[in-house]
C-alpha positions as CSV (number, residue, x, y, z in Angstrom):
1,X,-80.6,-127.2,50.8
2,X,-77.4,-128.5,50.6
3,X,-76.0,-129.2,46.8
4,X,-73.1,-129.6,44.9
5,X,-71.3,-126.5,43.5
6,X,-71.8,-126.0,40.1
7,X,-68.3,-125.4,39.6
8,X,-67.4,-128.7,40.9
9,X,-66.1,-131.0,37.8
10,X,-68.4,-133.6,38.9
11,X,-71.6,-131.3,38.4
12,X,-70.6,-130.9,34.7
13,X,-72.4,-132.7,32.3
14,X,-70.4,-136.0,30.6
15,X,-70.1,-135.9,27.5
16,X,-69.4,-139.5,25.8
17,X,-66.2,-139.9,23.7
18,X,-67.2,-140.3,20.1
19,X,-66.5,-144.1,19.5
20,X,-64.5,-145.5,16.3
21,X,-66.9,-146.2,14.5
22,X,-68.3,-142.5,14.6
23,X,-64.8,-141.2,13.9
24,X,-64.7,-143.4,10.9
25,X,-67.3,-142.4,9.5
26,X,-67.1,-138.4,9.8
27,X,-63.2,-138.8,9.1
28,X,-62.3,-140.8,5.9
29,X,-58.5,-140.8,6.7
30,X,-59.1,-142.5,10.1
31,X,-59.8,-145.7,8.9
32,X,-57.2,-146.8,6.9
33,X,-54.6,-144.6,9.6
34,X,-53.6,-142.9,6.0
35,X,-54.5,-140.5,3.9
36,X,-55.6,-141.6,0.5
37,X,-53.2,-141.6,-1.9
38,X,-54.3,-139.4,-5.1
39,X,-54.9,-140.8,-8.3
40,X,-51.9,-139.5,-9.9
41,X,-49.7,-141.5,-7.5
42,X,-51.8,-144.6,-7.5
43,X,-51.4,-144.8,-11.7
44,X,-47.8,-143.9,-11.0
45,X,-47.8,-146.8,-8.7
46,X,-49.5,-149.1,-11.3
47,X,-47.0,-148.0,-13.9
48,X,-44.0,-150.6,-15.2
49,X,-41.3,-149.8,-17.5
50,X,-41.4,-150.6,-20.9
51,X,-37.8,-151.2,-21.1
52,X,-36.8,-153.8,-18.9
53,X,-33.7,-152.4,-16.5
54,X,-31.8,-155.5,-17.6
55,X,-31.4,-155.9,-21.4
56,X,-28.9,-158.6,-21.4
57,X,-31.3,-160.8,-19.8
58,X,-34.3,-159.1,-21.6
59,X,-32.4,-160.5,-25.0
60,X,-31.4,-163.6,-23.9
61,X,-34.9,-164.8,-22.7
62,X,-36.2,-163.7,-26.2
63,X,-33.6,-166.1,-27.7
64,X,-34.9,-168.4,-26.0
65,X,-38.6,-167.8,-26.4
66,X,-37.8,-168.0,-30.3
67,X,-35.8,-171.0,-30.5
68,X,-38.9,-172.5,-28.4
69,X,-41.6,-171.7,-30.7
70,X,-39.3,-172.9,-33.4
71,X,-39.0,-176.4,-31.8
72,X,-42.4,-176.4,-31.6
73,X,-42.7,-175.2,-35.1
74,X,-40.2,-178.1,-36.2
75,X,-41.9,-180.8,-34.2
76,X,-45.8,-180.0,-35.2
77,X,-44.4,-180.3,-38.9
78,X,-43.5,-183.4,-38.6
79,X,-46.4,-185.0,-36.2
80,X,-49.1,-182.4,-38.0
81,X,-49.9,-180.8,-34.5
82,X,-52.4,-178.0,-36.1
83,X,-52.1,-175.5,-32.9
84,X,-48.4,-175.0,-33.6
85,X,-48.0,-175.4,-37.2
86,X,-47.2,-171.8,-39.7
87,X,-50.0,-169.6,-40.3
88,X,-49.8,-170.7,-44.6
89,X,-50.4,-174.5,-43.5
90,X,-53.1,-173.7,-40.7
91,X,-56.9,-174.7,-40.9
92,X,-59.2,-177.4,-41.7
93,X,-59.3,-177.1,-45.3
94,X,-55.5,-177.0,-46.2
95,X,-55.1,-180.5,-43.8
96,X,-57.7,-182.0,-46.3
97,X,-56.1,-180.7,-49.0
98,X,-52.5,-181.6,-47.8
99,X,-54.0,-185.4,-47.5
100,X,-55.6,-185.1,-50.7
101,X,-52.4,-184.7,-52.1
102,X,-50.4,-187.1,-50.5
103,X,-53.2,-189.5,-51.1
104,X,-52.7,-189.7,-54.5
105,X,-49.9,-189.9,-57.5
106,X,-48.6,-186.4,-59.0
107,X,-46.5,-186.3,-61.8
108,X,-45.5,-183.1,-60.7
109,X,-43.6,-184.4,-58.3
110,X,-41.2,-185.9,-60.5
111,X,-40.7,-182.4,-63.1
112,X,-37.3,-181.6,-61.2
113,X,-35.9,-184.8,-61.4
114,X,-36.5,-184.3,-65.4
115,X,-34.7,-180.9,-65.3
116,X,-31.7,-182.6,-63.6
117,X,-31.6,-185.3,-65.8
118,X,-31.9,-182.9,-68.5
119,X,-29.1,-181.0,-67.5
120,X,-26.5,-183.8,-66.5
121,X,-27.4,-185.2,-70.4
122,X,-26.7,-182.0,-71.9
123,X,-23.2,-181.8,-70.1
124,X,-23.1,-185.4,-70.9
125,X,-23.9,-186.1,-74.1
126,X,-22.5,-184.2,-77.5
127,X,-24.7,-181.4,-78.3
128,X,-26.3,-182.2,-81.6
129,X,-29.4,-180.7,-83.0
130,X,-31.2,-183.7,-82.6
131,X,-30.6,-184.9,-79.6
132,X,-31.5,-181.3,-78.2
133,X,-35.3,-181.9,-79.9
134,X,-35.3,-185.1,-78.3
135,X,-34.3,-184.3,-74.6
136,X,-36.3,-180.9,-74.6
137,X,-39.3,-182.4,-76.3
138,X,-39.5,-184.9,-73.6
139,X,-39.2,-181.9,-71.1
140,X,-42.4,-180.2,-72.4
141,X,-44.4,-182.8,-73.2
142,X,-43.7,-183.7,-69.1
143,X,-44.4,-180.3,-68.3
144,X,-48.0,-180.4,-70.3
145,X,-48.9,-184.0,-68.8
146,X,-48.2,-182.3,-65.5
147,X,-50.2,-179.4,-66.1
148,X,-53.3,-181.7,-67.1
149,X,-52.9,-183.5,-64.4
150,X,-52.5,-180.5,-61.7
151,X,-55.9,-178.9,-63.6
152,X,-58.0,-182.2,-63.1
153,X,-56.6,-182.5,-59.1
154,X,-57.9,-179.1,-58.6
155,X,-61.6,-179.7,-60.0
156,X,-61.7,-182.8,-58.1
157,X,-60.3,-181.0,-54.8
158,X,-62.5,-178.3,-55.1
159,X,-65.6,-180.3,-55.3
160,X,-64.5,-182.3,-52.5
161,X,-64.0,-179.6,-50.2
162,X,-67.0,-177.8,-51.5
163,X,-69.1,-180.3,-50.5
164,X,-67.4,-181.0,-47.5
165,X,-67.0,-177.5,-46.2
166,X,-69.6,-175.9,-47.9
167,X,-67.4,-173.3,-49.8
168,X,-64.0,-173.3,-50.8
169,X,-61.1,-170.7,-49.1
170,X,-58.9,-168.4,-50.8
171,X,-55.5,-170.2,-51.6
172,X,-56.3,-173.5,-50.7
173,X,-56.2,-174.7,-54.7
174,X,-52.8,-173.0,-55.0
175,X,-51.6,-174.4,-52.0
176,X,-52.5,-178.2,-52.9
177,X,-51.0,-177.4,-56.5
178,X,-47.7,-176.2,-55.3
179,X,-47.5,-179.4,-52.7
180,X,-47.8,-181.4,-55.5
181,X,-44.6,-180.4,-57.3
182,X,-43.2,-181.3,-54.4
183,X,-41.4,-184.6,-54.2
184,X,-43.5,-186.5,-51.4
185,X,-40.8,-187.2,-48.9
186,X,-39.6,-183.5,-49.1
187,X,-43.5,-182.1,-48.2
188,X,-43.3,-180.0,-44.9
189,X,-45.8,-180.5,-43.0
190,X,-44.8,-184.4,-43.7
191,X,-47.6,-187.0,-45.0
192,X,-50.0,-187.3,-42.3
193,X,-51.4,-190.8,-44.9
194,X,-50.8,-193.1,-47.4
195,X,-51.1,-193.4,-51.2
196,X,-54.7,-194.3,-51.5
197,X,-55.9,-193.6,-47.6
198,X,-58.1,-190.5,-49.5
199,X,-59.8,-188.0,-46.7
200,X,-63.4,-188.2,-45.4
């Protein structure tokens, strides 16, 4: 019978060419053309300085970052813009108490104006033993009228805002007593109300 050799390349059996998808999957690398990258270079790769290459620049952003947030600082002061205002004058129970305040008459507000009237009469006027009774007697007798009238503010404030709030925060009484000695124009934040337009 006539055949074909069995050394003849045509006679040998064909063996299919392992396609990409075979490759891929018994060799990793060949997919991404690459070998992956160990872990130590790929944090190294993820890594940024901490100190910025140009610290001339570096500085004079930061300048300007502060001079920003004081703007803002400045501006929610005077408008009352809660996000932006300082951390002492933040949260809703020191903007009621900061309208309680300004809602009403303090006779605190008026004790340094008495010291500097004290003091320009002293220069003023011959010191005499008398008159030295008089002017400082007047002084103390202002400075016990405004005590009184700081102790009944806080009772009334704290009753307010207990029932309003349920309980009342550390330093929020000291913070409405020292606002008002304050003369009301000179209150930062400003006024946010009238005399007599009490909060809800």
């Amino acid at each position: 019978m006539f055949g074909r050799k069995k050394d003849d390349p045509s006679a040998q059996p064909v063996t299919p060419a392992p396609s990409e998808a075979a490759t891929r999957a018994t060799d990793p690398r060949a997919a991404k053309g690459a070998p992956t990258p160990s872990r130590k270079a790929q944090e190294a790769a993820r890594k940024r300085p901490l100190v910025p290459n140009d610290r001339a620049a570096a500085k004079v952003a930061a300048r300007d970052a502060r001079r920003e947030e004081q703007a803002r600082m400045r501006r929610a002061l005077d408008t009352g813009d809660e996000r932006f205002l300082p951390a002492r004058d933040k949260g809703p129970q020191k903007r009621f108490a900061r309208d309680f305040v300004d809602a009403r008459f303090s006779l605190g507000e008026y004790v340094m104006f008495a010291a500097l009237a004290i003091v320009v009469l002293s220069i003023a006027v011959p010191v005499t033993s008398q008159t030295q009774i008089l002017v400082f007697g007047f002084f103390w007798v202002l400075v016990l009228a405004v005590v009184i009238d700081a102790f009944l503010m806080t009772r009334k404030l704290k009753r307010q805002i207990g029932a309003k709030f349920g309980s009342v925060n550390p330093g929020v009484v000291w913070y409405a007593s020292m606002r008002s000695l304050q003369f009301r124009r000179l209150r930062l934040p400003k006024p946010m109300v009238k005399r007599g337009e009490w909060p809800k």
